[in-house]
OpenMM code with the backbone's topology and positions (N, CA, C; nanometers):
from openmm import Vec3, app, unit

residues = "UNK UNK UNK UNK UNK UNK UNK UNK UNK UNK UNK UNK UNK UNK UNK UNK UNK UNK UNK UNK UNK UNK UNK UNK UNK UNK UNK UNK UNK UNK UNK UNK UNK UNK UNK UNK UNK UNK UNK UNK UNK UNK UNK UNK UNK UNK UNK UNK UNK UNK UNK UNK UNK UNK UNK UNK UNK UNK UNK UNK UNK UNK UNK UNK UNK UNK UNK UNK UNK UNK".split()
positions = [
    Vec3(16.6045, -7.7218, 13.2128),
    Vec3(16.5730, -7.7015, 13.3528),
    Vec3(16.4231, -7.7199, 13.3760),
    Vec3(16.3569, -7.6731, 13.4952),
    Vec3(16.2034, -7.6681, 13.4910),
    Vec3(16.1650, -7.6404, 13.4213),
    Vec3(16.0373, -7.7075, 13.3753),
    Vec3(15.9316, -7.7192, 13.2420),
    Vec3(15.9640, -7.7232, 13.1065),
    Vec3(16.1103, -7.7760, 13.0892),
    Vec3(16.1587, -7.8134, 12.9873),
    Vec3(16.1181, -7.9610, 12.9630),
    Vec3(16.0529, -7.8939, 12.7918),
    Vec3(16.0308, -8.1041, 12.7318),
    Vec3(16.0734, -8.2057, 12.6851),
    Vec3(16.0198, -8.2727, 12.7452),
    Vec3(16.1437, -8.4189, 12.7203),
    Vec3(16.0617, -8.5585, 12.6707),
    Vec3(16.1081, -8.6626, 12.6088),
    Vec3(16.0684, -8.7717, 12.5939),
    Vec3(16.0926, -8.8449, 12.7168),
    Vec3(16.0044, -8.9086, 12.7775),
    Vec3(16.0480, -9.0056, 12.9023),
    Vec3(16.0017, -9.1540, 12.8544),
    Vec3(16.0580, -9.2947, 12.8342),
    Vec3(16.0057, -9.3749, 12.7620),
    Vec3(15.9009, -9.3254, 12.6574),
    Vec3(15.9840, -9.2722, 12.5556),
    Vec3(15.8940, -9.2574, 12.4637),
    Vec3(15.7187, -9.1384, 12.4368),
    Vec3(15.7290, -9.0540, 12.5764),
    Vec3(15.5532, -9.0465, 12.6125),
    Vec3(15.5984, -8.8976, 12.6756),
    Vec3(15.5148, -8.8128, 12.5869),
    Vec3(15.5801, -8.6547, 12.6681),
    Vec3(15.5869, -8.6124, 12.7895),
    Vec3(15.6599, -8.5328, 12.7812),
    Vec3(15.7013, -8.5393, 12.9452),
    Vec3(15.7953, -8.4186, 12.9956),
    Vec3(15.7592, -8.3442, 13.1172),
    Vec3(15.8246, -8.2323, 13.1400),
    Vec3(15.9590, -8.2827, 13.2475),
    Vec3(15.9998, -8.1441, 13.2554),
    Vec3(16.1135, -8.1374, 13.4401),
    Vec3(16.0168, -8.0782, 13.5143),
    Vec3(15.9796, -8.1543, 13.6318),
    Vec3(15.9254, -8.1035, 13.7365),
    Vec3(15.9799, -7.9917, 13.8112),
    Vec3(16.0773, -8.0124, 13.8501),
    Vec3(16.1975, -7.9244, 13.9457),
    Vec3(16.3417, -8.0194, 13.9262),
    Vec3(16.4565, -7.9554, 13.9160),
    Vec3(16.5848, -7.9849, 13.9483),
    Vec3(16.6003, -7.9865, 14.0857),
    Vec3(16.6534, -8.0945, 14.1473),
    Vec3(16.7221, -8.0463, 14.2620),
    Vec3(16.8848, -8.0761, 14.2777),
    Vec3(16.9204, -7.9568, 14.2899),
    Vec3(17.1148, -7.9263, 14.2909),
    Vec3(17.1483, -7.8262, 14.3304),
    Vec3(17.0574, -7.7451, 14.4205),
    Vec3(17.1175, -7.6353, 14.5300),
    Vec3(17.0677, -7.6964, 14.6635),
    Vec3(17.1808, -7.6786, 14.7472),
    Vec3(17.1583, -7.7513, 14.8993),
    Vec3(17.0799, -7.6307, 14.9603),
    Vec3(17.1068, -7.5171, 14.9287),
    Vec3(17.0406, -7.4037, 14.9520),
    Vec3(16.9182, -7.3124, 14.9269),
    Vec3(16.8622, -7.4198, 14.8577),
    Vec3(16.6989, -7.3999, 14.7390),
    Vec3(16.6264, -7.3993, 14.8919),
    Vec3(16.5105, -7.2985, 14.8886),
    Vec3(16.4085, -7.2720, 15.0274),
    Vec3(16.2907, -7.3599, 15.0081),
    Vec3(16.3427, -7.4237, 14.9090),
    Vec3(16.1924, -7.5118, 14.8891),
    Vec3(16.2002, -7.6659, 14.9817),
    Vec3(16.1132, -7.6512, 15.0555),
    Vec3(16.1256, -7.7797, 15.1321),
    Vec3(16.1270, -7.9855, 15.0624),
    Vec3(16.0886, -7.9747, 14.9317),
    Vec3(16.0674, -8.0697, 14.9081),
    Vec3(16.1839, -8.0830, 14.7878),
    Vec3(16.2572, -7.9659, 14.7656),
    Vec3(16.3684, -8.0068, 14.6896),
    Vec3(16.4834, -8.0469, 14.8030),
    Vec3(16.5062, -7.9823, 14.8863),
    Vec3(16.5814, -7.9923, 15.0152),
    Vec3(16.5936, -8.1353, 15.0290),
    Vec3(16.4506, -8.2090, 15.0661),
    Vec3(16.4426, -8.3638, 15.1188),
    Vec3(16.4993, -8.4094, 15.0138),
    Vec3(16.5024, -8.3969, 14.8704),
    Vec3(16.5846, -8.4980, 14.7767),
    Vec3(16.7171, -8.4663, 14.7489),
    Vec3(16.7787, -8.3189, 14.8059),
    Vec3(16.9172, -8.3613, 14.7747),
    Vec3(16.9522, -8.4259, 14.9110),
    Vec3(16.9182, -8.3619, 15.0557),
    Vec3(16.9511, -8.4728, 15.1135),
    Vec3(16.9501, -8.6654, 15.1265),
    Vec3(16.8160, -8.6913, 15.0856),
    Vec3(16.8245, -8.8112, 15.0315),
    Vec3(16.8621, -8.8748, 14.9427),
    Vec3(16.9566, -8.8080, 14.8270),
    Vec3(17.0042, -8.9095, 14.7438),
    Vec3(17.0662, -8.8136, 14.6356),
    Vec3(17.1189, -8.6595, 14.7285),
    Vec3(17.2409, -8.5742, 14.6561),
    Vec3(17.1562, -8.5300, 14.5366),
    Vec3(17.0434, -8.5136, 14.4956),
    Vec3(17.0064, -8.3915, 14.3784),
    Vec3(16.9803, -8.4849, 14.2779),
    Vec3(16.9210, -8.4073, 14.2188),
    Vec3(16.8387, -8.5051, 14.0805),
    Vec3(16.7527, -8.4398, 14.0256),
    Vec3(16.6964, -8.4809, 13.9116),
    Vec3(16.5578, -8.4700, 13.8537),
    Vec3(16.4200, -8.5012, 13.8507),
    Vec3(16.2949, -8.4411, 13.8853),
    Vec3(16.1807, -8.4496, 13.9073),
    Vec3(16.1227, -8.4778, 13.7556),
    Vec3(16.0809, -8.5764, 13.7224),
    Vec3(15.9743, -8.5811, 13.5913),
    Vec3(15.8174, -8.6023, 13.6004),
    Vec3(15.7840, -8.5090, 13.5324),
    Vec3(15.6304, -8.5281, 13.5240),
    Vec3(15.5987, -8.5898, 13.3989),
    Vec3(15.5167, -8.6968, 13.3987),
    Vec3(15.4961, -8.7846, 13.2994),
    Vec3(15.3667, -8.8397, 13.3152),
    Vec3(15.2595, -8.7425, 13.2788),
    Vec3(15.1079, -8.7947, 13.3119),
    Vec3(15.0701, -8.9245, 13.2219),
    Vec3(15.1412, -8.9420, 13.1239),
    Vec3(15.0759, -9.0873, 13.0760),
    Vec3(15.0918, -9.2060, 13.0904),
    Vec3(15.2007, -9.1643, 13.1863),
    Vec3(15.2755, -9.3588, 13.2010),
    Vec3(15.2664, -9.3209, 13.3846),
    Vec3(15.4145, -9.2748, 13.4447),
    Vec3(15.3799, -9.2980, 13.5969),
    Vec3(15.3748, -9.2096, 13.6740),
    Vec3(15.3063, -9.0599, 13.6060),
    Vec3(15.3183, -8.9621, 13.6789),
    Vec3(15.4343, -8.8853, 13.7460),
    Vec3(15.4600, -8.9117, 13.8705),
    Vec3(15.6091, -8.8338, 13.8801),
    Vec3(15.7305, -8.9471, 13.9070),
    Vec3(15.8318, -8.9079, 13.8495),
    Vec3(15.9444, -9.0006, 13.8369),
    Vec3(16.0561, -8.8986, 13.9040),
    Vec3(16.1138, -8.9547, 14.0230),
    Vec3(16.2344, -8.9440, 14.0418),
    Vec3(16.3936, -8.9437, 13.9689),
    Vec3(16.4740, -8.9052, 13.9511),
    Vec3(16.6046, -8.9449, 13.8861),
    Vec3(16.7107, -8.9386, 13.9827),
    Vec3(16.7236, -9.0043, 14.0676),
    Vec3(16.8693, -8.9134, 14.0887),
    Vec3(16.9938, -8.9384, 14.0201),
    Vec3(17.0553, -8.7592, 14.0719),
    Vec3(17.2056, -8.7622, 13.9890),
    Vec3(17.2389, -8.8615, 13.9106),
    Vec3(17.2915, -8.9354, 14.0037),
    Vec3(17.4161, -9.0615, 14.0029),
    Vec3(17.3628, -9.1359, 13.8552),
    Vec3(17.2533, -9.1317, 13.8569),
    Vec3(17.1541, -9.2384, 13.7378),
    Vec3(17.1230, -9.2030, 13.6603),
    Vec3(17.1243, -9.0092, 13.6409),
    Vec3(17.0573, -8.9959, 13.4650),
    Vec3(17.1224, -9.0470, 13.3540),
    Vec3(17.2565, -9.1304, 13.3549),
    Vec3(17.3293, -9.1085, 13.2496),
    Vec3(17.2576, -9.2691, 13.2245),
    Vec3(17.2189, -9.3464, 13.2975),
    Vec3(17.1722, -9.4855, 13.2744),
    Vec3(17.0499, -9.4862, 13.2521),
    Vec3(16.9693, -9.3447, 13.2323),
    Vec3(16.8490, -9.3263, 13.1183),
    Vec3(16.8553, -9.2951, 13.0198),
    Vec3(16.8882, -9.3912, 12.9043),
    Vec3(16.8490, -9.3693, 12.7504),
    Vec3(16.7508, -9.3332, 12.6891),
    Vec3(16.6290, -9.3933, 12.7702),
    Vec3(16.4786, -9.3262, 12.7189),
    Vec3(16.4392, -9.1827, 12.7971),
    Vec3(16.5547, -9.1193, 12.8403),
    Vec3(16.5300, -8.9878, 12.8519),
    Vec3(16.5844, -8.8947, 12.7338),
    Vec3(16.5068, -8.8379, 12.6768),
    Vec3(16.5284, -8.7347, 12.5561),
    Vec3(16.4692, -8.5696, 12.5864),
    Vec3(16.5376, -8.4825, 12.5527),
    Vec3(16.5417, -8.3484, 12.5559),
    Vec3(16.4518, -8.3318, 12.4350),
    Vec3(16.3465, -8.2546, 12.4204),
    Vec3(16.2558, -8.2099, 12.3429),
    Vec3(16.3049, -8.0302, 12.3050),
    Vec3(16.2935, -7.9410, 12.4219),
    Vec3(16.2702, -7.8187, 12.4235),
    Vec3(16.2971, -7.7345, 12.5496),
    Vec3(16.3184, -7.6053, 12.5493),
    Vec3(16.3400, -7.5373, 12.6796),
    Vec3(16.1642, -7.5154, 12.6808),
    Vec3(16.1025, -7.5444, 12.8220),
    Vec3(16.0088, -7.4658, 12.8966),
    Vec3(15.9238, -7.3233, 12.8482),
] * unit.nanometer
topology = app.Topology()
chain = topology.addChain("A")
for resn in residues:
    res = topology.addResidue(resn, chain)
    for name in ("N", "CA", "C"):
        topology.addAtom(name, app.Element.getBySymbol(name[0]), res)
């Protein structure tokens, strides 16, 4: 979940925020499940900074790897 580490192409890399509650008070998780139903936020300062995922597409990231819980 958040601030859990991950490989993103290869280059460390956290979870920014999940978004998968329609009901989260946070305004900027809100705008991404409405826009494109929930997903994953990546922070990846060495390559492109923040990376989007949505849902529908994590499974068509291979160079996403689980490191560690947060």
């Amino acid at each position: 979940m958040e601030n859990d580490r991950i490989l993103f192409h290869g280059s460390p890399a956290k979870v920014e925020f999940v978004a998968n509650d329609r009901d989260d008070p946070d305004p900027e998780i809100a705008w991404h499940i409405a826009e494109h139903g929930g997903g994953v936020m990546i922070l990846d300062p060495m390559a492109s900074g923040r990376t989007f995922i949505p849902r529908e597409d994590l499974d068509d990231y291979d160079d996403l790897e689980f490191v560690g819980r947060g």
